[in-house]
Residue, then its C-alpha position, 0 to 999 in steps of 0.5 A: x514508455x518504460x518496461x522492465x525486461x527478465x530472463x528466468x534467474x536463480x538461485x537469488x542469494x544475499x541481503x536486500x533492503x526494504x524501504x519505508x512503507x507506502x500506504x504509511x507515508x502518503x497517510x503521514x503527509x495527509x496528516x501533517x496539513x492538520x497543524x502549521x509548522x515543520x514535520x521531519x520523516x524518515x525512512x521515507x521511500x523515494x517513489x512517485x507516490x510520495x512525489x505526487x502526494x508532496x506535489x498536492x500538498x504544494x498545491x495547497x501552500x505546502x512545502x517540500x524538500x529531500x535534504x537526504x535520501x530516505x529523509x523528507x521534511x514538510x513546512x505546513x504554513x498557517x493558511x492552506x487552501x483546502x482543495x485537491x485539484x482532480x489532476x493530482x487526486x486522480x493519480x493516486x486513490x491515497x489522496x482522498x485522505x486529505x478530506x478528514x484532515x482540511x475539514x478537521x483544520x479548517x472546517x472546508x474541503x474541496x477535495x476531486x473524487x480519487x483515482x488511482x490503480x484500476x482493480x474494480x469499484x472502490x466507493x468512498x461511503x464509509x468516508x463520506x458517512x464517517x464525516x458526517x456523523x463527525x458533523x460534516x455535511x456533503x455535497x458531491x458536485x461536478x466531479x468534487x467532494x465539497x465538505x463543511x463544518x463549523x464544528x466537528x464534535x465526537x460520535x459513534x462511528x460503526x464502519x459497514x466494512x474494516x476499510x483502511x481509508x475510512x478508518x484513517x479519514x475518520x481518525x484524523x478528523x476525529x482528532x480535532x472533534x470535540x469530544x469523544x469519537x469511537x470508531x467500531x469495526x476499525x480497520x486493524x493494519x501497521x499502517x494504522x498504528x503507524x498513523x495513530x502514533x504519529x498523530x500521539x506524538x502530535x498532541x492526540x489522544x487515539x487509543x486502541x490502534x491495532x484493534x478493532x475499536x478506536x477510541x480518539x478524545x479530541x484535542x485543541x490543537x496539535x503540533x508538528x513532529x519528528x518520526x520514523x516509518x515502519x518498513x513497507x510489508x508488501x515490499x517484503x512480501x514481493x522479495x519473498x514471493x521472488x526467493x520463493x519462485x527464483x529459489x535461493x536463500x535471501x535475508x530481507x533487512x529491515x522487514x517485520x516479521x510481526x507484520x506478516x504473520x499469516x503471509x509467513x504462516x501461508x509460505x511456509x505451507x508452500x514449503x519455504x523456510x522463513x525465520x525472524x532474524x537480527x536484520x529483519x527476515x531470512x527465507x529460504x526455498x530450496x526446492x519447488x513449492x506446492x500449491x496452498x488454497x489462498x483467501x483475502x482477508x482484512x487484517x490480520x488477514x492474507x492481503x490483498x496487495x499479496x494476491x497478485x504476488x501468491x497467484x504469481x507463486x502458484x503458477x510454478x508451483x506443484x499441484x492446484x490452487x484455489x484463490x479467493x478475493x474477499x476485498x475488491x472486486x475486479x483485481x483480477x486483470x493480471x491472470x490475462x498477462x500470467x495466461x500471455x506466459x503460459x500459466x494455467x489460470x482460469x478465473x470464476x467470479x471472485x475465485x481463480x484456480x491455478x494449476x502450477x508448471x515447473x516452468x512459464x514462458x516469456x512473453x511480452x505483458x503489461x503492468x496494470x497497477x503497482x503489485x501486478x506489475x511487481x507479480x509479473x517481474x517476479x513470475x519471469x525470473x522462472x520463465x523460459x526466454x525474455x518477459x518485458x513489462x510494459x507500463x513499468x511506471x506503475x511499479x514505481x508508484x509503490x517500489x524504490x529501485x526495484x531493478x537494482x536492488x532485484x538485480x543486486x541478489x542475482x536476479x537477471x533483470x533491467x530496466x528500458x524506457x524510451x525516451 
């Protein structure tokens, strides 16, 4: 189908550009199916995410268009239909965000159960529960997720877990609920600021993005904007890891700092140099790092879209690492690929321990969702000889021009798909 094909590469040097931010624009398309007229999003990457999410708003009498790169504008008619066919939502997990916001605007939804990157059981309670306490009631039949409501009306919503796709279904709903909604234990990701000012911007009332504690007076009826996306923090995170592993010295335009302030703080443990500077984020590793204990974390937490990136990190590192994951269980199928190069990594339940080589050696791998396709690209600009990896579709749900903008600082990669 498509691979990506890498030869050990370095030192990187010069200015690479991060796009807007994935887990904000499928969030931001969801949203725009809660007021008729016409959205105008820039910054918008061009990724087959963003491409699938357009078409499941097509398929509910929504309209698209690109009229330039970076730009995407959304035409939301008075009348949808407030389904989402199983062979768009299971594509994409996202797209179960659209659940809040049909019940919310047309008070029935009919949404497939989500699909999406396949790294262990990620259940939608928290989103069916958070509904419900709204006013929704649900039933979960023939493979669908079928929610009415003649009215939502404000509650107290106490997530078990800070799940991001919770907190936005919620919020979302919450907005056309009558009364006060307060959302406790909310998750505290950019992304969730980024949503929350876009639906300010439409007429809410959201306040407390950032926090721990949302509180959303719920409003008439909302109106279509203009907006600009934050730039995509896992994109910036994967250039880092790729300076980090490669060497060299590479100013990331567009990124933010504020963003990843405990990514930058676990690096410069390693031994990079990372500083804010007028473009957005310059790096710098000039020798080879050393391994640091890692763990996942909820916002402001590490990420555990970084994991599969740090693991790739430590595996060229100097001395042992521990890793732990606190958020999915089962994202972990990309150690087999890492052991196919010769890293030395052993998995224990939740943990993996990575002892680092001065160098791997190229094999042939498999991408088995968007961040571990990108880990093993960046792992193979320091193996010995060729690494091709497979399935590289995956990569591009999450990266726009991966290849070029990697080979643009001096990486020796490329790409082949058989056609």
């Amino acid at each position: 189908m498509s691979a990506i094909v890498v030869r050990p590469s370095g030192p990187l040097e010069g200015t690479i550009a991060v796009s807007g931010a994935k887990n904000s624009v499928l969030k931001l398309l969801a949203a725009t199916v809660l007021a008729p007229g016409r959205y105008h999003l820039r910054n918008v990457p061009d990724i087959a995410d963003v491409a699938w999410m357009s078409e499941l708003l097509t398929a509910m009498g929504m309209r698209t268009n690109r009229p330039a790169p970076g730009e995407l504008v959304v035409d939301a008619p008075e009348d949808l239909l407030p389904e989402a066919p199983y062979e768009l939502v299971e594509k994409m997990r996202a797209s179960i965000v659209v659940l809040g916001p049909l019940v919310a605007r047309f008070g029935r939804a009919r949404v497939s159960l989500p699909g999406g990157d396949d790294f262990g059981s990620r259940p939608i309670d928290m989103h069916l529960s958070a509904l419900s306490a709204l006013g929704a009631t649900i039933e979960l039949a023939h493979g669908f997720i079928e929610a009415r409501a003649t009215v939502l009306r404000g509650a107290r919503i106490g997530l078990d877990f800070p799940s991001v796709g919770a907190t936005e279904n919620a919020m979302m709903a919450a907005v056309l609920a009558k009364g006060t909604t307060v959302i406790d234990n909310a998750a505290r990701e950019p992304e969730i600021v980024d949503l929350a000012t876009f639906l300010n911007r439409m007429g809410a009332q959201v306040r407390g993005a950032g926090s721990s504690r949302l509180e959303i007076d719920g409003v008439d009826a909302l109106s279509p904007v203009e907006h600009t996306l934050i730039p995509d923090r896992i994109e910036a995170a994967t250039y880092l890891a790729a300076v980090g592993i490669a060497g060299g010295e590479l100013t990331i335009a567009g990124a933010r700092p504020d963003h990843m302030d405990m990514l930058v703080h676990k690096l410069g443990q390693m031994g990079m140099r990372i500083s804010p500077c007028n473009e957005g984020l310059w790096a710098m590793a000039s020798r080879r790092l050393t391994s640091v204990d890692i763990s996942t974390l909820p916002y402001p937490g590490l990420a555990t879209d970084y994991k599969p990136l740090l693991v790739a990190m430590s595996t060229v590192a100097d001395s042992v690492a521990i890793v732990t994951e606190n958020i999915f269980s089962g994202r972990f199928r990309y150690v087999d690929e890492l052991v196919r190069m010769g890293a030395d990594v052993r998995t224990d339940g939740h943990h993996v321990v990575v002892r680092g080589k001065e160098w791997l050696s190229g094999a042939p791998v498999r991408a088995h969702d968007i961040r571990a396709g990108a880990a093993l690209a960046v792992a193979g600009l320091r193996a010995q000889g060729e690494t091709v990896v497979a399935d590289a579709h995956h990569i591009d749900r999450g990266y726009e021009r991966f290849v070029e903008k990697l080979r643009g600082v001096g990486a020796d990669i490329e790409r082949k798909d058989d056609r």
